[in-house]
C-alpha positions as CSV (number, residue, x, y, z in Angstrom):
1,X,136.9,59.1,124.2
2,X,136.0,60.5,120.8
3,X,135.7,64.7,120.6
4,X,132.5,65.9,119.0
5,X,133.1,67.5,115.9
6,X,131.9,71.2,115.5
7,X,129.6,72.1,112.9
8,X,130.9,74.1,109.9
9,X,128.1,75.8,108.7
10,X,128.9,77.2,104.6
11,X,126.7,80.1,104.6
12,X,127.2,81.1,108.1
13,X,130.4,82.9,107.5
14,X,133.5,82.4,109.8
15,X,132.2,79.3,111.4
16,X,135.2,77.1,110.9
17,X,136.7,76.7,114.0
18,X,140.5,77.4,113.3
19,X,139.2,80.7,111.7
20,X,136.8,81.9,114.7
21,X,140.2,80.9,117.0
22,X,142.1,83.2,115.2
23,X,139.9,85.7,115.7
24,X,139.8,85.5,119.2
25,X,143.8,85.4,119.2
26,X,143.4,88.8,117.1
27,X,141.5,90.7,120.1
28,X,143.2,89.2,122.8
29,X,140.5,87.1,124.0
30,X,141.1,83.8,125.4
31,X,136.9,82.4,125.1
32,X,134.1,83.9,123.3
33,X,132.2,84.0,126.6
34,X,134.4,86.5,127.7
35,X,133.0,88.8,125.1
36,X,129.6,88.5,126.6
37,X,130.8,89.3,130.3
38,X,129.0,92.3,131.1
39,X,125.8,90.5,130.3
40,X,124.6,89.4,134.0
41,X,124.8,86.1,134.5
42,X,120.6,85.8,135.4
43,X,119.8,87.0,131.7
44,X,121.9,84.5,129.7
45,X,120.4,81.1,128.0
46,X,122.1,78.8,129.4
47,X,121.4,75.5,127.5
48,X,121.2,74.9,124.1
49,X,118.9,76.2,121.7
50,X,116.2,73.6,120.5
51,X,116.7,73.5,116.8
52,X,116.2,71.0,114.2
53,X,119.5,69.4,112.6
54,X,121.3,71.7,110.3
55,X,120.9,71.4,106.5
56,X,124.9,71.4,105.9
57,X,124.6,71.8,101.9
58,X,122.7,74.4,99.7
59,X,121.0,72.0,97.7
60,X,119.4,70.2,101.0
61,X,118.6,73.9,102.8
62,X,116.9,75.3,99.5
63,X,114.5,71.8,99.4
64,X,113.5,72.7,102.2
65,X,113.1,75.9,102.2
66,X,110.8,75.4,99.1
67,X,108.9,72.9,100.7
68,X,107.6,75.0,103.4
69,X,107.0,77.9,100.6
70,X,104.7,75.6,98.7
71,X,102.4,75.5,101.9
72,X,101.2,79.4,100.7
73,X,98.0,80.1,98.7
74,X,99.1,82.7,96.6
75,X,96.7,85.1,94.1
76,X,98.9,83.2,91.6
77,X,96.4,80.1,92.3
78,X,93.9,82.2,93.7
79,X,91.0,84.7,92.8
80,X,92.0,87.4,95.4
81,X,89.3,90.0,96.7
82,X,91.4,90.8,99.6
83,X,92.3,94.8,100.3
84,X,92.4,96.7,103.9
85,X,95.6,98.9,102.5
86,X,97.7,96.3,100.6
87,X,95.9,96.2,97.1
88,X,96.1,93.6,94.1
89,X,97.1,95.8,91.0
90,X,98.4,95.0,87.7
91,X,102.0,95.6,87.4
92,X,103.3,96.3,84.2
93,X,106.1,94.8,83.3
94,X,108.2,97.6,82.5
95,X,108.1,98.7,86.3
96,X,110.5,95.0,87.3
97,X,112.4,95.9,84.6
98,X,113.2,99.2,85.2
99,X,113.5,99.2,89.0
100,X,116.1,95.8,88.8
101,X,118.6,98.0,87.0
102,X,121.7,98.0,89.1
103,X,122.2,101.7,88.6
104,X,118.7,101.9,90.9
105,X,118.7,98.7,92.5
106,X,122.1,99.3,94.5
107,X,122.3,102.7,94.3
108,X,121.8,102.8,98.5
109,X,123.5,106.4,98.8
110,X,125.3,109.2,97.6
111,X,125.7,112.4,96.5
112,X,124.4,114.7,93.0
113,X,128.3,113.7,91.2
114,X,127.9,110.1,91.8
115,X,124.1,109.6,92.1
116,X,122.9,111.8,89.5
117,X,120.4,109.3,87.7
118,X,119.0,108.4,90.7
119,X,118.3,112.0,92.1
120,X,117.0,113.1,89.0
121,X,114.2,109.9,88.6
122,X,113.4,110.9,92.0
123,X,112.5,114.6,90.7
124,X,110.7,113.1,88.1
125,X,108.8,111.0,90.4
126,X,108.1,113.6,92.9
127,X,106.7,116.0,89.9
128,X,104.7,113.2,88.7
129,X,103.2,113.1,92.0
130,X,102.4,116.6,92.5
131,X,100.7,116.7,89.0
132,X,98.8,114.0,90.4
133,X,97.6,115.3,93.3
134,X,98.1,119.0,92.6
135,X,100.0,119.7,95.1
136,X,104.0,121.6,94.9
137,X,105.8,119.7,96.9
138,X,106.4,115.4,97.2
139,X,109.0,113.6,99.8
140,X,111.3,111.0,98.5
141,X,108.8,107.6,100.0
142,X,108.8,106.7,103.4
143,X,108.3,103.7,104.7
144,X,104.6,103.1,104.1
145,X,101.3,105.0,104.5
146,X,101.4,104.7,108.0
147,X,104.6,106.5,109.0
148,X,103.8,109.2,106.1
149,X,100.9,110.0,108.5
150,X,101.9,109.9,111.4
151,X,104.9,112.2,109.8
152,X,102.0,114.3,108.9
153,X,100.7,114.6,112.1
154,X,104.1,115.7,113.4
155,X,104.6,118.4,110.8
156,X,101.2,119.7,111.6
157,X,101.8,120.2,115.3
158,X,105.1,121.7,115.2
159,X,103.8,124.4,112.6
160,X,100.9,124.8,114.7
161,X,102.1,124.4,117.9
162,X,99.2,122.2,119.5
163,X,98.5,119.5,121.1
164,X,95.5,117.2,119.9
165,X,95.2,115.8,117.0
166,X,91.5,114.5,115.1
167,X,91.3,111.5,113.5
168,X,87.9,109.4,111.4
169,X,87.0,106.6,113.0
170,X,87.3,105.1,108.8
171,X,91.2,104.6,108.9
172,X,93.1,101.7,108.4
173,X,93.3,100.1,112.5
174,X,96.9,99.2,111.7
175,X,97.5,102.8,110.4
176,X,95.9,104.0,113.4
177,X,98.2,101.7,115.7
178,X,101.4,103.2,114.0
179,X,100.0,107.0,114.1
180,X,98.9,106.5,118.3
181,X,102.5,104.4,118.6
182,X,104.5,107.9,116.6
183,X,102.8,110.5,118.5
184,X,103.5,109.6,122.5
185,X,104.1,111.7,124.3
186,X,102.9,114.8,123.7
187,X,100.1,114.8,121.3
188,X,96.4,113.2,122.6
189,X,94.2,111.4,119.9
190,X,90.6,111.8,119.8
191,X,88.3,110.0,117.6
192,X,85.4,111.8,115.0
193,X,82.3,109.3,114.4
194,X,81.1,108.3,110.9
195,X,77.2,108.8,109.6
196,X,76.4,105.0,110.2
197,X,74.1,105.9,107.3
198,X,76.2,107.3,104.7
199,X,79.9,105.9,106.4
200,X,81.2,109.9,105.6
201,X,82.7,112.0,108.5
202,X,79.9,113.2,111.0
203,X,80.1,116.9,110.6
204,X,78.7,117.5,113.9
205,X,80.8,115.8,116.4
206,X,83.9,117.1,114.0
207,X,82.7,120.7,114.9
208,X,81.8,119.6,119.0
209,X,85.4,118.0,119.4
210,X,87.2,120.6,117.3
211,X,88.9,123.5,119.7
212,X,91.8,126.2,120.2
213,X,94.2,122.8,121.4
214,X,93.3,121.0,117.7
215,X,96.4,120.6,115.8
216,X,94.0,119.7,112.5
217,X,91.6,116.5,111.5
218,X,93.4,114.0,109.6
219,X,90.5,111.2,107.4
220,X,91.4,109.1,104.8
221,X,89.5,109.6,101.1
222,X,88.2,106.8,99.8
223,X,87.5,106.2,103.9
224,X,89.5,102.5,104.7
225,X,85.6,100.9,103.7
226,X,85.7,102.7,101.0
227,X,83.6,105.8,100.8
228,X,84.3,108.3,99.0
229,X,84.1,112.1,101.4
230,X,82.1,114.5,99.4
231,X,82.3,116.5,102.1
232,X,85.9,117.5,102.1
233,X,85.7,121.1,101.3
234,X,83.2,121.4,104.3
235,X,85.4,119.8,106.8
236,X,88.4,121.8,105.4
237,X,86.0,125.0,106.2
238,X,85.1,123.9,109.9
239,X,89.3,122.7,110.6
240,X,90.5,126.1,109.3
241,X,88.2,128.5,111.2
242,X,89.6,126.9,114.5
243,X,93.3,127.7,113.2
244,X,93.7,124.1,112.6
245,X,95.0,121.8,109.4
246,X,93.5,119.7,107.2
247,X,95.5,116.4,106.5
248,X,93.8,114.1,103.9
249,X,95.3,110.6,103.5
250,X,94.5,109.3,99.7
251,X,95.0,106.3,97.5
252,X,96.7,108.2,94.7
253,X,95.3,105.2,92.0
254,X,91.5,107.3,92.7
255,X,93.2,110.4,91.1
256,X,92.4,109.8,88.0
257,X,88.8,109.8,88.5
258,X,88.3,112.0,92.0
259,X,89.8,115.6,92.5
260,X,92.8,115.9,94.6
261,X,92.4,116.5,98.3
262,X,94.2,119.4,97.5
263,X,91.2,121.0,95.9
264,X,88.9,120.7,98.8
265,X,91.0,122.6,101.1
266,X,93.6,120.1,102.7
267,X,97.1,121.4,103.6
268,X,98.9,118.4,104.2
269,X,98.1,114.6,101.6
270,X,99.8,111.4,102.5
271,X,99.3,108.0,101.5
272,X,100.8,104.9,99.7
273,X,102.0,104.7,96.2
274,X,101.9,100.9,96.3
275,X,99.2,100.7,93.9
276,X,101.7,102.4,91.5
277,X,104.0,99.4,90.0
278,X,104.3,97.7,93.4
279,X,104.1,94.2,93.9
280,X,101.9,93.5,97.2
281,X,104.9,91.1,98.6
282,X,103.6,89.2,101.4
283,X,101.9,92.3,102.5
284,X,105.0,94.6,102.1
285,X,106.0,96.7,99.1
286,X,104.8,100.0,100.6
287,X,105.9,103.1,100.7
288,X,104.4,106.3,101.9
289,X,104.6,109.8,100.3
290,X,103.6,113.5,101.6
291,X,102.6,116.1,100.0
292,X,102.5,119.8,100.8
293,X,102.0,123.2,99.1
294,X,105.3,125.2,98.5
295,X,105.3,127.6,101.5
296,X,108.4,127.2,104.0
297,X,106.1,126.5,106.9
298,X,105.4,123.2,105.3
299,X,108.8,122.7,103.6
300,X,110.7,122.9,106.4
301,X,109.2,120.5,108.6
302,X,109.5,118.0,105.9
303,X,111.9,115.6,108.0
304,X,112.4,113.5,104.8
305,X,114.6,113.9,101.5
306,X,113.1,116.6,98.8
307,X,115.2,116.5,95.2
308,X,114.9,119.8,93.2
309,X,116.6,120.8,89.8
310,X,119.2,123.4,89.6
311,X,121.6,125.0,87.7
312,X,125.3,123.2,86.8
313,X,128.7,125.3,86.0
314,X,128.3,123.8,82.0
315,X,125.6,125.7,80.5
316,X,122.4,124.3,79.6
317,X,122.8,121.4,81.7
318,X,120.8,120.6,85.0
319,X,121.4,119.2,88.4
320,X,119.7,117.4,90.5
321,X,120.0,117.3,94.4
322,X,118.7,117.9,97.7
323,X,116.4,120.6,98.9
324,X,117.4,122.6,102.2
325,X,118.9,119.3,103.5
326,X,120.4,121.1,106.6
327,X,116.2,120.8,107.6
328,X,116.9,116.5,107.9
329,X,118.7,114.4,110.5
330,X,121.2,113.4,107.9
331,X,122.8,116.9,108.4
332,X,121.6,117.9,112.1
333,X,121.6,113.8,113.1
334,X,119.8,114.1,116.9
335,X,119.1,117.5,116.6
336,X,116.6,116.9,113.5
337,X,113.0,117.2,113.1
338,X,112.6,113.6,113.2
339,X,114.9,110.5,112.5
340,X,115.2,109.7,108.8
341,X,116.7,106.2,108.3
342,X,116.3,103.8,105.2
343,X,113.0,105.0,102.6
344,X,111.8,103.4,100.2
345,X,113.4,105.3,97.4
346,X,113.8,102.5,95.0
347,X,109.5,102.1,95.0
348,X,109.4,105.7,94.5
349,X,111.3,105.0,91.1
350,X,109.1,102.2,90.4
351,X,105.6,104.6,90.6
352,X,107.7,107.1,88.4
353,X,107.8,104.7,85.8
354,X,104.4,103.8,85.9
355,X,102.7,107.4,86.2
356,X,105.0,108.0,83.4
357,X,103.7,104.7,81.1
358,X,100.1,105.5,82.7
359,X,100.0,108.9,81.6
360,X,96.8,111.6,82.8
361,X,94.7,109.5,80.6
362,X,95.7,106.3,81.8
363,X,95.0,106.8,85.2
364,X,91.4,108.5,84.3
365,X,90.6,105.5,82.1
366,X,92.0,103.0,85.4
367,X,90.3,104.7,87.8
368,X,86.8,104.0,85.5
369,X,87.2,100.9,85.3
370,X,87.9,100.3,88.7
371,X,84.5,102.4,89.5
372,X,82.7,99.8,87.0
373,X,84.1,97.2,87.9
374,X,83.1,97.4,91.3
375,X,79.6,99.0,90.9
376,X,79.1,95.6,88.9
377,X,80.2,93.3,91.9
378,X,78.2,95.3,94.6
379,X,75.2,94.9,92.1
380,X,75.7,91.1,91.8
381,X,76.5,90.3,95.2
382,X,73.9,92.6,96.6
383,X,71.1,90.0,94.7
384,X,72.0,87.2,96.9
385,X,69.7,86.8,99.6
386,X,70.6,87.6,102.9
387,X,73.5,89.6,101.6
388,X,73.9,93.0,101.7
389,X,76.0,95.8,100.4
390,X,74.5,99.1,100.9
391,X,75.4,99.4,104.4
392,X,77.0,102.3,103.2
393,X,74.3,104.7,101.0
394,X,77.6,106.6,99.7
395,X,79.6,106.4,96.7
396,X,82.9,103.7,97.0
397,X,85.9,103.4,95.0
398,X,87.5,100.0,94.8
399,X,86.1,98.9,98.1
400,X,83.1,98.4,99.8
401,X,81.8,96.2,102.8
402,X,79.7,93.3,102.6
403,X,76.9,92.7,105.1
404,X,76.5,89.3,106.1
405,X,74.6,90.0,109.5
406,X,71.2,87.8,108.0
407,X,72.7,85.4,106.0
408,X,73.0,82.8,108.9
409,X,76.9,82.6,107.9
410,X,79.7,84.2,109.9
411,X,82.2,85.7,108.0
412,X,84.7,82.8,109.3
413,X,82.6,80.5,107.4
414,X,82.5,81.9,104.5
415,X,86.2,82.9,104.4
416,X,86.5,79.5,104.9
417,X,84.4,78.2,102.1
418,X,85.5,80.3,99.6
419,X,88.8,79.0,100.3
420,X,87.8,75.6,99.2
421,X,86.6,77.0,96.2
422,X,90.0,79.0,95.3
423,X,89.1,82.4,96.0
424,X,89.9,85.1,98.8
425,X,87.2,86.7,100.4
426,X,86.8,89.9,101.9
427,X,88.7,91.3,105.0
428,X,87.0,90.5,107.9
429,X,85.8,93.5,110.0
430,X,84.4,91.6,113.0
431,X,87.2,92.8,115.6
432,X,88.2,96.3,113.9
433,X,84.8,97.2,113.6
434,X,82.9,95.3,115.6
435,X,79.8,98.2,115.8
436,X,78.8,96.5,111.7
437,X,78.5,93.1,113.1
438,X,79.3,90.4,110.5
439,X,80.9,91.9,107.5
440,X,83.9,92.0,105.3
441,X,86.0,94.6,103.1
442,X,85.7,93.5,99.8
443,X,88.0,95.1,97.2
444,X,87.4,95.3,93.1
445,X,90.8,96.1,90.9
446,X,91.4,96.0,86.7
447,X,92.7,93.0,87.5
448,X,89.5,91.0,88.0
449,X,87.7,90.1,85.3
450,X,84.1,89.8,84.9
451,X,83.9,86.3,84.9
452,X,86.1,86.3,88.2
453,X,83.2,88.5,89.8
454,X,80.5,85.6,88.4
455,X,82.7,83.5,90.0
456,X,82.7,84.9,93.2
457,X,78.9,85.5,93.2
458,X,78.0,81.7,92.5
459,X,80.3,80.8,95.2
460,X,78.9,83.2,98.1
461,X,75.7,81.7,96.3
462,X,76.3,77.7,97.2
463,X,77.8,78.7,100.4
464,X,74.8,80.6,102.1
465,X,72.6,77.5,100.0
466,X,74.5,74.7,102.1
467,X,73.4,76.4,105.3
468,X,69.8,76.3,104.6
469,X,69.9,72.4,103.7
């Protein structure tokens, strides 16, 4: 009776069976089950696993692997007016260039002597970003937008010492997830209303909920639909005079065209520089940053990496390294503020290089074009009948939702539709924000063109028309 052969599998590495034996012979062990012995015997698969045939050469595997990638509708092929927190942007090309050097790309650790270009793009990126938002202090980038909150959060309750945090009702609902996930146990959410009206903050249940327990109020500006807070410097007002903080979460690509958070009164910004050179990458390319003023209260509950400039022994020539790094869990490990694993340094070098092409007038002349560029969409699309747009009687930057409650249409439909006709609609809001019926996030960039807006307009146009015949 013939033996089945085992499968030798060339990118799974040490599959050949004479090698694996070896192995075994190499630890003493007899069977690779007895590896797995403490494992009780009532949590172990105990058949095989129902997998397709193995592709056993690269040419086969990477067929198929691009088959099932050409499946995707990209915004290669597609018009894409999608948002909600990962944004279509323009990417220079500079920014791939720059941040596929091997110096950055590889560079995964280290210290001043061996890292030095890397620690000092950092600085530069981390100045950039406080010109920006007019703040002192920037962390090397977290993860994404969400943790940089939730950090946020954390920082402001161990400087304040309390327990319950305030938080819009206009944030991201997967921001909010990650931010009610970070801060168990110990710190109890509580949710301000919005002006249904005017989609801004509703000053008066801010002031009712607000109380000697509030750690601060954290809102987002432009608000996740879009608004843009003009009352910042009021909320600021009513957080401070119960002992509390202001945390302010911000798209930094509004900068150039709204004043920092920092100049209405908030102590703490975060937010994601993914807008900054960042490719949207199936939703990822993130990266979160915090920003604070430069008072040691703040600094030192900064859990991530700060790079600062000093002095060297050779004179006239300047270092670059880490700020009171005996603050992080690289030095104190368990005992630190909060674990600090892998960031998202390398996208941090990537938004240095664009604030550095963009400039202070770049970013104001972006930032007005996304403002036109949008007013002109919510103008076209509000024309259609039974569409609306000024759900929101506020000013938006980049996004905005569209009301579809009287056009017959569910936003399923239309999504759907539009589809057909190559484009990506809006974010639907139906289950996040259930309260505004049928509507979507629509979102504007530079990157769509006028005739792309058109576009969209005859389309939303022909699909609320085939419903009435």
């Amino acid at each position: 009776m013939s033996r089945k052969n085992e499968i030798v599998y060339p990118y799974i590495p040490n599959s050949v069976p004479e090698i694996k034996a070896k192995m075994l012979e190499e630890i003493g062990v007899n069977d690779i089950e007895t590896l797995y012995e403490d494992i009780p015997e009532h949590l172990r698969f105990k058949r095989e696993l129902d997998l397709p045939k193995p592709f056993l050469s690269e040419y086969t595997l990477k067929r198929h692997v691009d088959h099932i990638l050409s499946k995707n509708r990209t915004c290669q092929e597609n018009i894409n007016f999608l948002g909600g927190g990962c944004w279509q942007h323009y990417v220079p090309a500079i920014c791939d260039e720059i941040n596929q050097r091997s110096e950055f790309l590889t560079a995964y650790a280290g210290e001043p002597y061996e890292d030095h270009g890397r620690f000092h793009a950092l600085f530069e990126y981390e100045s950039m970003m406080g010109e920006l938002l007019d703040m002192d202090v920037v962390n090397v980038p977290t993860y994404d937008w969400g943790q940089a909150a939730s950090t946020s959060i954390r920082m402001a309750e161990r400087i304040t010492n309390r327990s319950e945090i305030l938080i819009s009702k206009l944030i991201a609902p997967d921001r909010l997830a990650i931010i009610r996930n970070y801060c168990q146990p110990g710190i109890r959410i509580e949710l301000i209303d919005y002006n249904p009206r005017t989609g801004l903050v509703d000053l008066n249940d801010l002031e009712t909920k607000l109380s000697s327990k509030s750690i601060g109020f954290y809102f987002e500006n432009p608000s996740y639909l879009g608004t843009i807070e003009d009352q910042g410097q009021k909320i600021s007002d009513l957080v401070h005079n119960h002992g509390a903080l202001s945390l302010v979460g911000v798209d930094p690509i509004s900068l150039g065209v709204i004043i920092p958070p920092s100049n209405y009164g908030a102590d703490i910004v975060c937010g994601d520089i993914q807008p900054l050179g960042v490719h949207m990458q199936y939703g990822g390319g993130l990266a979160g940053f915090i920003a604070t003023r430069d008072e040691e209260k703040f600094v030192m509950e900064y859990p991530s990496r700060l790079f600062g400039i000093t002095h060297t022994t050779v004179e006239g020539e300047w270092g670059f390294g880490d700020v009171t790094y005996e603050r992080t869990s690289f030095d104190k490990r368990e005992q630190g503020k909060e674990f600090v694993g892998t960031m998202a340094a390398l996208w941090g070098i990537t938004a240095g290089v664009y604030l550095a092409l963009m400039g202070p007038q770049g970013m104001y002349d972006l930032g007005k074009l996304i403002l036109q560029k949008s007013q002109y969409a919510m103008k076209r699309i509000s024309e259609i009948k039974g569409i609306d747009v000024l759900l929101f009687q506020s000013s938006h930057f980049k996004e905005f939702v569209v009301d579809f409650n009287n056009s017959g249409r569910t936003i399923e439909e239309v999504s759907k539709f539009l589809l057909e006709k190559e484009i990506f609609g809006g974010k639907d809001l139906t289950k996040d924000f259930p309260e505004l019926g049928e509507s979507a996030l629509y979102c504007i960039t530079e990157i769509h063109t006028k005739e792309d807006i058109d576009r969209l307009v005859q389309a939303l146009n022909e699909c609320l028309q085939r419903e009435e015949e």
